[in-house]
DODREN-757767 format. One record per residue (C-alpha): residue number from 1; chain; x, z, y. Coordinates in steps of 0.02 Angstrom, whole numbers, plus 50000, padded with zeros to 5 digits. Each point is the difference from the previous one (the first is absolute). Example, Ala and Ser with C-alpha at 12.3 -4.5 7.8 and 13.67 -1.06 7.14 Angstrom:
BEGIN
+-------+------+-------+-------+-------+
| torti | firo |     X |     Z |     Y |
+-------+------+-------+-------+-------+
|     1 |    A | 50615 | 50390 | 49775 |
|     2 |    A | 50069 | 49967 | 50172 |
+-------+------+-------+-------+-------+
END
This chain:
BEGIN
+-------+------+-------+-------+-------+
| torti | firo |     X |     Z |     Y |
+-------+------+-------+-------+-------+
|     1 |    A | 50528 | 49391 | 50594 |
|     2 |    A | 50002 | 49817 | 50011 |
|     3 |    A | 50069 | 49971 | 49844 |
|     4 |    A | 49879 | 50113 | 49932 |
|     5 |    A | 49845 | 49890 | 50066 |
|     6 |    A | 50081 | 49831 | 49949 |
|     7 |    A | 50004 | 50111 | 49827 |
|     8 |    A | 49814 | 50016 | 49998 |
|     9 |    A | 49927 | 49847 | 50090 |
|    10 |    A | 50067 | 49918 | 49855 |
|    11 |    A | 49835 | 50068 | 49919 |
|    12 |    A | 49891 | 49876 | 50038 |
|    13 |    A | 49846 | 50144 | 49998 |
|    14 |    A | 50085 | 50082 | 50107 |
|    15 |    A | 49897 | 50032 | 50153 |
|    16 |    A | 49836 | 50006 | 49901 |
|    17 |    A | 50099 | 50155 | 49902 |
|    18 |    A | 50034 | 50082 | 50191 |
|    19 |    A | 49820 | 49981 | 50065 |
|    20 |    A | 49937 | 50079 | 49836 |
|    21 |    A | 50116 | 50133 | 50005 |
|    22 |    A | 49907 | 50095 | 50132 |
|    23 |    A | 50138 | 50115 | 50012 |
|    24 |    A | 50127 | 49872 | 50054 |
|    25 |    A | 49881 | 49938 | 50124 |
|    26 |    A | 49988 | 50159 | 50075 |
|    27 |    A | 50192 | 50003 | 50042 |
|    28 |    A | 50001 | 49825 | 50082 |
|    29 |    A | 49856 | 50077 | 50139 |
|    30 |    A | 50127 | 50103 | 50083 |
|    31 |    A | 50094 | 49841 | 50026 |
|    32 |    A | 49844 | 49909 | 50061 |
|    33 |    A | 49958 | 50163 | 50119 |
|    34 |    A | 50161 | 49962 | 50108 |
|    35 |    A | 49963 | 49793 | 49977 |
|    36 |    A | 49838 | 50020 | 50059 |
|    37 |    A | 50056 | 50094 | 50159 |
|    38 |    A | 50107 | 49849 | 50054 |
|    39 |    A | 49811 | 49957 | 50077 |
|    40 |    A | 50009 | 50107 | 50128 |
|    41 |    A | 50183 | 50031 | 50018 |
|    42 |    A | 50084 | 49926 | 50163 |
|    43 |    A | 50194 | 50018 | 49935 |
|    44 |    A | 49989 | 49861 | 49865 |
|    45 |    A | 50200 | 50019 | 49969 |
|    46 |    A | 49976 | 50184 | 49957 |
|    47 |    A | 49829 | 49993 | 49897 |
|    48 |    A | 50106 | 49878 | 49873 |
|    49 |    A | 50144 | 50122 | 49989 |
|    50 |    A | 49850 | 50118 | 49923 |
|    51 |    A | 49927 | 49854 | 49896 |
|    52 |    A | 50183 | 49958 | 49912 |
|    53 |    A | 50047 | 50197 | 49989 |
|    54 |    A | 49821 | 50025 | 49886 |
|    55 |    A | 49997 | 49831 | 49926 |
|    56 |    A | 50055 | 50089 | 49810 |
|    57 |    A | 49839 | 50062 | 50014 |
|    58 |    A | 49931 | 49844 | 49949 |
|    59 |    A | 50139 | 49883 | 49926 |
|    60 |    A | 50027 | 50160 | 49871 |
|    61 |    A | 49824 | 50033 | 49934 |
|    62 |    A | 50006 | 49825 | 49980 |
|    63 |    A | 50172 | 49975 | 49895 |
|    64 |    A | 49946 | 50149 | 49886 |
|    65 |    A | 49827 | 49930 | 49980 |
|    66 |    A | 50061 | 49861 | 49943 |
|    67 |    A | 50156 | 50067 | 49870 |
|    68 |    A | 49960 | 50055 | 49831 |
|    69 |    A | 49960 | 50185 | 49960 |
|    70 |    A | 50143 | 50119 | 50010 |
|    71 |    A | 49989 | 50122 | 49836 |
|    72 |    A | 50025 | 50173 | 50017 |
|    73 |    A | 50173 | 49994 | 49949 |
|    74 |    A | 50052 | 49856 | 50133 |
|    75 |    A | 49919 | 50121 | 50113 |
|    76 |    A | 50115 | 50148 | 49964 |
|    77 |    A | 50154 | 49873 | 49977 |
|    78 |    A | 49982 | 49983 | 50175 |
|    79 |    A | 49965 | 50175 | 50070 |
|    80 |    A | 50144 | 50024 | 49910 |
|    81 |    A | 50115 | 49897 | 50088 |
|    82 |    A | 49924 | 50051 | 50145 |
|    83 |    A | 50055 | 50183 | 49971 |
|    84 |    A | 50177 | 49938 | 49961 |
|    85 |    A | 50006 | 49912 | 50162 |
|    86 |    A | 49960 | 50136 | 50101 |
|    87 |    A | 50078 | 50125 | 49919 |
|    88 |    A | 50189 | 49894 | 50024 |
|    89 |    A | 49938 | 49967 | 50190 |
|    90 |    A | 49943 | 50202 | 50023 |
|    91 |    A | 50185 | 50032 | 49898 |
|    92 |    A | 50069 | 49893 | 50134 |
|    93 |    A | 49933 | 50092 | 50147 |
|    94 |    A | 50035 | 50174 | 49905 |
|    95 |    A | 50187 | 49966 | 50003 |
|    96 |    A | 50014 | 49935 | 50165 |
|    97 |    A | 49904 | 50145 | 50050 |
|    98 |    A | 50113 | 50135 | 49923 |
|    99 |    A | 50156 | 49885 | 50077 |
|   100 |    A | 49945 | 50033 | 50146 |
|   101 |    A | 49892 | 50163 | 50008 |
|   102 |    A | 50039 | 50091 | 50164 |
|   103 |    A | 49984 | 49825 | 50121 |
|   104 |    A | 49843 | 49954 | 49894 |
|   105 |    A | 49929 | 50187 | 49994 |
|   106 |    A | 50012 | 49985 | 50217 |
|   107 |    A | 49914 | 49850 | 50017 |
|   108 |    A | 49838 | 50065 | 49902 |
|   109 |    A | 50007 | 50162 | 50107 |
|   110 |    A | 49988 | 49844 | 50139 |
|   111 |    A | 49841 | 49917 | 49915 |
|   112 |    A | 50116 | 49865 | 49927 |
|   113 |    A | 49987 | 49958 | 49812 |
|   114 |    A | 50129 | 49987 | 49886 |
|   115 |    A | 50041 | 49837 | 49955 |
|   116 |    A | 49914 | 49896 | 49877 |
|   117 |    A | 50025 | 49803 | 49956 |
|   118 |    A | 49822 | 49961 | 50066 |
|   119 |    A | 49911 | 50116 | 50135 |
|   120 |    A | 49985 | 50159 | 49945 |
|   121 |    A | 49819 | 50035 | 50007 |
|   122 |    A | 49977 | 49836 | 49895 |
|   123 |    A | 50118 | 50060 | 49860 |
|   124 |    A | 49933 | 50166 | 49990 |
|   125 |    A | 49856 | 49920 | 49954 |
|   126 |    A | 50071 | 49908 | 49871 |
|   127 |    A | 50083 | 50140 | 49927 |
|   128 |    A | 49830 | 50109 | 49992 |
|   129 |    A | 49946 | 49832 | 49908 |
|   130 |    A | 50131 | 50010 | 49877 |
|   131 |    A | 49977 | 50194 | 49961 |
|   132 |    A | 49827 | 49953 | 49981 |
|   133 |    A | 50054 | 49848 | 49871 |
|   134 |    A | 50122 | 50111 | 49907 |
|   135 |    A | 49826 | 50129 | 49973 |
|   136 |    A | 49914 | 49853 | 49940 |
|   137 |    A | 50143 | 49920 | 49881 |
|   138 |    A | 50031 | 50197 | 49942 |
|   139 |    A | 49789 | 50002 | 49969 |
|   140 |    A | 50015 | 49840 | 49889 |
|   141 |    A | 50156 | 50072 | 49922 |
|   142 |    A | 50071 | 49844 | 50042 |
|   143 |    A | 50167 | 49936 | 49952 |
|   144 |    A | 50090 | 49833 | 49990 |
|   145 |    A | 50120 | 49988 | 49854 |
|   146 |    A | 50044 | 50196 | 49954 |
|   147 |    A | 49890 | 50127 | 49983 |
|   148 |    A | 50135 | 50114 | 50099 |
|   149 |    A | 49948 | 49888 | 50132 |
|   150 |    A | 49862 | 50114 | 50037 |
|   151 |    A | 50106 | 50127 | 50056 |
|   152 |    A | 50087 | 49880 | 50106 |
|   153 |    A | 49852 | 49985 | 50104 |
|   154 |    A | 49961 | 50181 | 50010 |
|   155 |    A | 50185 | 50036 | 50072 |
|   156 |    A | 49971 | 49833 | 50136 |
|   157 |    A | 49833 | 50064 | 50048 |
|   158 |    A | 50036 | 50192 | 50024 |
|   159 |    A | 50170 | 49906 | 50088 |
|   160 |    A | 49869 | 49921 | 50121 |
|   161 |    A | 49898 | 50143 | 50011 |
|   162 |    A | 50132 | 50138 | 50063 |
|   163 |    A | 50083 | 49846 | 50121 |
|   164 |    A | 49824 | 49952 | 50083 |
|   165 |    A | 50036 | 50188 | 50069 |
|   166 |    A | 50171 | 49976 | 50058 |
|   167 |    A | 49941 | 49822 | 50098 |
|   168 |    A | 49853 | 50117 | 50071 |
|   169 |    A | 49918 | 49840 | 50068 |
|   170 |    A | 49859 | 50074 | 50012 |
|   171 |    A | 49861 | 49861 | 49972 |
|   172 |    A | 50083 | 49970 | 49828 |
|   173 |    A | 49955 | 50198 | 49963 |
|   174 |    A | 49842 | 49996 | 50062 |
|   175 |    A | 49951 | 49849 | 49885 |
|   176 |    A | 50109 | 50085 | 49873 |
|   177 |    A | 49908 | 50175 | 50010 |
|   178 |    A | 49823 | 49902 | 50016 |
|   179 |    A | 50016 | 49939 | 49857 |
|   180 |    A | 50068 | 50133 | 49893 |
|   181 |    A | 49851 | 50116 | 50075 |
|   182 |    A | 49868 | 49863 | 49948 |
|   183 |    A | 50068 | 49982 | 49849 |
|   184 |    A | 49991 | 50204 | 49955 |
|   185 |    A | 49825 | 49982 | 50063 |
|   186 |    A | 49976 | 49876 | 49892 |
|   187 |    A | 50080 | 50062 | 49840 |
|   188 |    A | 49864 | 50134 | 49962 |
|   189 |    A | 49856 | 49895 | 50002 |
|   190 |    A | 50069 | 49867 | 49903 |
|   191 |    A | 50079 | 50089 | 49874 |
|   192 |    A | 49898 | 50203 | 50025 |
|   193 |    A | 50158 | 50054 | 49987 |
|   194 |    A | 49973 | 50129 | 50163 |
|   195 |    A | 50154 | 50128 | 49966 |
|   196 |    A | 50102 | 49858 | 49989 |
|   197 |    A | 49925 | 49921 | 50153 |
|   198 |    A | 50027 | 50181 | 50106 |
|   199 |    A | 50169 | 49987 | 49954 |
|   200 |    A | 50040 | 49843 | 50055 |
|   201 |    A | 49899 | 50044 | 50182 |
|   202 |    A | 50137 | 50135 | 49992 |
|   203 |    A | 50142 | 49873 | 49999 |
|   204 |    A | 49937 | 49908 | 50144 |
|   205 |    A | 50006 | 50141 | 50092 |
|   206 |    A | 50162 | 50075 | 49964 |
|   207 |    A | 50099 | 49800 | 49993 |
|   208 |    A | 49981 | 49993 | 50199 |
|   209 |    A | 50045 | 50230 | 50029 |
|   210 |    A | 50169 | 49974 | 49873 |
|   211 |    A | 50048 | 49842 | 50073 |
|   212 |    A | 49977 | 50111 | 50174 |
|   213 |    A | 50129 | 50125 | 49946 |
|   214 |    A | 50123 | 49894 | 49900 |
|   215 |    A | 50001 | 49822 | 50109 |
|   216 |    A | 50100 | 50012 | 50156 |
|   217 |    A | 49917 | 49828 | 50052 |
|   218 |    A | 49830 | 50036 | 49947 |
|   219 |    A | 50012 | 50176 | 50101 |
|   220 |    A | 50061 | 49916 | 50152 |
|   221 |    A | 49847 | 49859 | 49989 |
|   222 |    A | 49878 | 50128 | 49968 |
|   223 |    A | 50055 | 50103 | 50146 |
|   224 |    A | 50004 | 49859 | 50117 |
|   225 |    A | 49816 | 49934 | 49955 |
|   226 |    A | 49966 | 50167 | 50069 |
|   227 |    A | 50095 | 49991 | 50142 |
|   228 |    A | 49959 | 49831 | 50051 |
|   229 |    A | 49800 | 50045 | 49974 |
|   230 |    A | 50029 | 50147 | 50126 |
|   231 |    A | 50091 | 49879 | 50130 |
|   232 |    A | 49865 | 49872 | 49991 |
|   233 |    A | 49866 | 50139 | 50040 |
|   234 |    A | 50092 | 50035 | 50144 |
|   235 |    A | 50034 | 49831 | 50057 |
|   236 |    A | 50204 | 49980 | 49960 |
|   237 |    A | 49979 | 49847 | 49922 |
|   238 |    A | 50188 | 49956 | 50059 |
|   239 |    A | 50075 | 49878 | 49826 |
|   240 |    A | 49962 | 50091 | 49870 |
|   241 |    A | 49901 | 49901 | 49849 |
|   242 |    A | 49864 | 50103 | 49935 |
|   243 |    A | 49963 | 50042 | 50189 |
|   244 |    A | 49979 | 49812 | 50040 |
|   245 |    A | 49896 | 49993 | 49835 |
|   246 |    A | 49877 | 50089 | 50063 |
|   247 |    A | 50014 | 49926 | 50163 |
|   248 |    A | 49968 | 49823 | 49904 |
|   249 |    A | 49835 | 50061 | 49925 |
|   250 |    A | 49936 | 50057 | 50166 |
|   251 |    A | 50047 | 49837 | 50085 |
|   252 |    A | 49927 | 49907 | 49850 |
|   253 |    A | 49841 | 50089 | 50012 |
|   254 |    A | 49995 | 49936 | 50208 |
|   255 |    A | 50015 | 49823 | 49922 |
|   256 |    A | 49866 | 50003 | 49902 |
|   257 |    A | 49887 | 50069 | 50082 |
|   258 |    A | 50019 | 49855 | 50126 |
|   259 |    A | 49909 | 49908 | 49883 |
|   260 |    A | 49928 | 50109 | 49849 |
|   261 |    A | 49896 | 49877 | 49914 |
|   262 |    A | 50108 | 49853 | 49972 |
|   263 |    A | 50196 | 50075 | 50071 |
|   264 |    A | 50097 | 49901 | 50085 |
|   265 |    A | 50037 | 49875 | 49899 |
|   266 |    A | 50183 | 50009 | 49898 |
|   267 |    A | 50070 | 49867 | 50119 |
|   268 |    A | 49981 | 50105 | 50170 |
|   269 |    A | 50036 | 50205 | 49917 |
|   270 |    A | 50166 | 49990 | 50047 |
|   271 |    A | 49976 | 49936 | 50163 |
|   272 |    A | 49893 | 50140 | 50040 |
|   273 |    A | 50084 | 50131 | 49912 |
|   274 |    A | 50127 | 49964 | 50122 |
|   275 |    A | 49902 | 50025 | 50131 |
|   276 |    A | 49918 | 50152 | 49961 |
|   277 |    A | 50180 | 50063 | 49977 |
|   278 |    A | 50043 | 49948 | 50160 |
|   279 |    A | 49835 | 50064 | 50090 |
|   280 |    A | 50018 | 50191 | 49914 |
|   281 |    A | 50174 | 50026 | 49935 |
|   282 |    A | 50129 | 49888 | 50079 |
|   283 |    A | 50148 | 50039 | 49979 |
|   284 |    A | 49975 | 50009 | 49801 |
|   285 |    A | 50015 | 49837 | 49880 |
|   286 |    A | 49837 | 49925 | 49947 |
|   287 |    A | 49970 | 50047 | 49819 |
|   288 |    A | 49850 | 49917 | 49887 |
|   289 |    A | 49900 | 50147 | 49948 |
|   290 |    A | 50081 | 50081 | 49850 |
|   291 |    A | 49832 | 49979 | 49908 |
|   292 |    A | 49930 | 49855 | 49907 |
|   293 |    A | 49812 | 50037 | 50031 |
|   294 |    A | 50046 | 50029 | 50204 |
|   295 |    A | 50095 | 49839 | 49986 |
|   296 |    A | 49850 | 49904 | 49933 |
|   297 |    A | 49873 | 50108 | 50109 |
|   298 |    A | 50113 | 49954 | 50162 |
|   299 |    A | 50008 | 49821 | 49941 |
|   300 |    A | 49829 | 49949 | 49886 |
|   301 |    A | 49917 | 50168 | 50091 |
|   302 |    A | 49846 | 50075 | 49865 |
|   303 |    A | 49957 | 49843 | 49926 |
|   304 |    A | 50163 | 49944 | 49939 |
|   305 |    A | 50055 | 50184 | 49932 |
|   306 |    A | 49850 | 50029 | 49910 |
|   307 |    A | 50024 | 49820 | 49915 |
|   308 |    A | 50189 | 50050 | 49980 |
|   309 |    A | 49937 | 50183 | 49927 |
|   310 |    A | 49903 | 49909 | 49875 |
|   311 |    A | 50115 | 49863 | 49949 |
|   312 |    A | 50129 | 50148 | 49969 |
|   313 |    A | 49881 | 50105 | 49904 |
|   314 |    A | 49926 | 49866 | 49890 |
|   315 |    A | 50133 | 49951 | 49870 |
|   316 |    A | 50012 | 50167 | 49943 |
|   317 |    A | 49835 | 50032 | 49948 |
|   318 |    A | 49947 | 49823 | 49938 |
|   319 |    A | 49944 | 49976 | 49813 |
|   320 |    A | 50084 | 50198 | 50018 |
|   321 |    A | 50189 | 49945 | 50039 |
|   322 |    A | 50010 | 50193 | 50030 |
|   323 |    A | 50034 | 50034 | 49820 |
|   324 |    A | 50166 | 49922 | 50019 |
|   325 |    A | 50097 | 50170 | 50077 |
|   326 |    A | 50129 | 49863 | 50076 |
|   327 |    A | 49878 | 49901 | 50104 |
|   328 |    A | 49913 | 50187 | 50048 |
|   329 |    A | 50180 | 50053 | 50052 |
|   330 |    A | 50047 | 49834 | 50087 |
|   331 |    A | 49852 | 50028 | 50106 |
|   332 |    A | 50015 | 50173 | 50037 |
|   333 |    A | 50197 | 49979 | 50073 |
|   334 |    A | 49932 | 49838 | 50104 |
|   335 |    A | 49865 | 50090 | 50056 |
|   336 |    A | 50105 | 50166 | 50049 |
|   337 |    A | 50149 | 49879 | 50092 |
|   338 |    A | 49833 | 49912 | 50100 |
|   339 |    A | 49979 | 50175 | 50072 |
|   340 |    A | 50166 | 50040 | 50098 |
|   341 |    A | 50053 | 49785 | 49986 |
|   342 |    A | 49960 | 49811 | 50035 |
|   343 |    A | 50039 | 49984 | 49848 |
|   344 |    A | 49940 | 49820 | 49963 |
|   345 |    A | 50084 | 49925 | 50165 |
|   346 |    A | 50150 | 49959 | 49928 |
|   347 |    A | 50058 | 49894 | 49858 |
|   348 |    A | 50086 | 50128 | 49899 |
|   349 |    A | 49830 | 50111 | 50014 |
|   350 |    A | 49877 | 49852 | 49958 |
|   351 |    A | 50102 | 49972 | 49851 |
|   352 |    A | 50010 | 50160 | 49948 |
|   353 |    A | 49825 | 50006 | 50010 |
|   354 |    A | 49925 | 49856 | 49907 |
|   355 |    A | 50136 | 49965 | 49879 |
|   356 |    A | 49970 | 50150 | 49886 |
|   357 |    A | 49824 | 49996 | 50045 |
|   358 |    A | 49972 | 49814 | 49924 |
|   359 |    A | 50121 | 50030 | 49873 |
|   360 |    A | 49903 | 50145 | 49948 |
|   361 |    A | 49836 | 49906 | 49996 |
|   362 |    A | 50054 | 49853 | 49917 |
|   363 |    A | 50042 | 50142 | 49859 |
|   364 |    A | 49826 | 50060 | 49996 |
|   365 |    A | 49903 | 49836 | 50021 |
|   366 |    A | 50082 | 49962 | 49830 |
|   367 |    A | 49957 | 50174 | 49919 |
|   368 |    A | 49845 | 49963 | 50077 |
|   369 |    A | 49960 | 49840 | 49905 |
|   370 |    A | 50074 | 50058 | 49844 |
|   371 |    A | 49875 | 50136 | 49993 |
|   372 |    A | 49868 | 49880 | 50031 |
|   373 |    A | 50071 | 49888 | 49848 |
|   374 |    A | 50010 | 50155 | 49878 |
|   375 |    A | 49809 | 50046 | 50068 |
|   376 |    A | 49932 | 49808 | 49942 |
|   377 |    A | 50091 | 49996 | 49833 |
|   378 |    A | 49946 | 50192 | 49978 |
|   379 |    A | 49817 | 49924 | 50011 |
+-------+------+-------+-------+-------+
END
């Protein structure tokens, strides 16, 4: 990342490019949402631990503001490297998995994961990522060198695609399956292809039921989501995750409503997540709430999550960035992983986050212009 900004503040235009790039600007507020709370935050220490983890937000839009336009080929050059990446790392985990099915296959009956090189929940996302570049490079019938190539990437993404099902991480399906039933949505209207459309709806629905009856793994995390719901209604909380989860939104929820208007500030939420821990369930570990819009309600209270809700939404549909189906699919897995994770509280998820989002919008704010270049020598 820092190499990437010394790479663009060597364009001297460079911030004048950022601030007219309303888009880009947009990004950096969610960093300035937890700077600005530093006013009314007493633990100073903690509030720049929050600054430094969400400072991408604005040293990225930045850098790519200020690098020349990526073409659509440099684009899929590097979803497709991306998809080779995972793929080796998901290969990785596959093997070690089948080395070691029964111990592995008992700790997920025990709410463990099986193990990944980063946290789990963070690479499932980047594997629903990948599937979703492999859909994309497929669309542009992308290839590098060789046209056989092309089936390369089909084989790597329906790799990724069964394998996100054997990791069963389940906010990595979620975003997987959000986007994949946006997308079918989608498809008719764009294209008024409708039978087509149906049958895709179809597939959604039967991915998650065969993956049921084939996937030990997935069976067993399906069956405890159901278990561990019924134990949190009656109160077992004990040290199981998704109980805690939920016990994480409800104690984010007492947080901010401390302070509704203008949260806690991100210096003092852990403090008093702590504390409401302590006051209702003490004898489990304080968990941030497993939601990014409770996390910035609890810390920036209405105020701050509208501005957040906004500065989220607003790339995507600026001078219609929606057209690209990458950027629409990118937002619709962040969005999804907001809803059962903090996502954007830790590195890995921050740059998750913005660097395929700016990378993505440096792409269009070229196709943009070039448009705009065709349209005055058209006239």
């Amino acid at each position: 990342m820092i190499v990437l900004l010394l790479l663009g503040l060597q364009n001297k235009n460079v911030l004048s490019l950022f601030w007219k790039n309303k888009a880009y600007v947009s990004i950096s507020l969610i960093f300035f949402i937890i700077l600005l709370s530093g006013l009314y935050s007493s633990n100073l220490n903690y509030w720049l631990e929050r600054v430094q983890i969400k400072l991408p937000l604005l040293v990225l839009p930045i850098a790519f503001a200020g690098l020349p336009h990526f073409s659509l080929r440099e684009l899929c050059l590097l979803l497709y490297a991306f998809l080779g990446i995972i793929f080796l790392c998901s290969l990785g985990v596959g093997i070690n998995y089948f080395m070691h099915y029964e111990e592995i296959n008992l700790a997920i009956k025990q709410s463990q994961a099986m193990p990944t090189p980063i946290n789990h929940i963070r690479f499932s996302l980047l594997m629903a990522l990948s599937i979703i570049s492999g859909g994309y490079l497929i669309k542009e019938r992308f290839y590098f060198k060789k046209e056989w190539e092309k089936g390369l990437i089909i084989g790597l993404t329906l790799f990724l695609l069964f394998f996100i099902h054997v990791l069963s991480v389940r906010s990595g399906i979620l975003s997987l399956y959000g986007v994949i039933g946006v997308m079918a949505i989608r498809y008719p209207f764009v294209t008024g292809r409708w039978k087509l459309g149906l049958f895709l709806m179809i597939g959604v629905i039967s991915l998650p039921i065969i993956a049921y009856n084939l996937l030990p793994s997935f069976k067993t995390k399906a069956e405890l989501l159901v278990w561990n719901y019924k134990m949190y209604q009656e109160g077992k909380i004990e040290e199981y995750s998704d109980t805690k989860r939920l016990v994480s939104y409800e104690m984010g929820l007492k947080v901010g409503n401390q302070n509704p208007i203008i949260g806690v500030g991100a210096g003092d939420i852990k403090e008093e997540v702590d504390r409401v821990f302590q006051e209702n369930y003490p004898k489990i570990e304080p968990l941030f709430p497993h939601n990014q819009f409770l996390f910035f309600y609890a810390a920036t209270g209405i105020l701050g999550t509208l501005i957040f809700i906004g500065a989220f939404l607003f790339p995507l549909f600026y001078q219609k960035n929606n057209n690209l189906s990458f950027i629409l699919a990118l937002h619709v897995v962040v969005f999804f992983s907001f809803l059962v994770e903090n996502t954007l509280e830790t590195s890995v998820g921050v740059a998750f986050y913005v660097f395929f989002l700016v990378l993505s919008l440096n792409y269009m704010t070229g196709l943009h212009q070039s448009s705009k270049v065709r349209e005055i020598v058209l006239e």
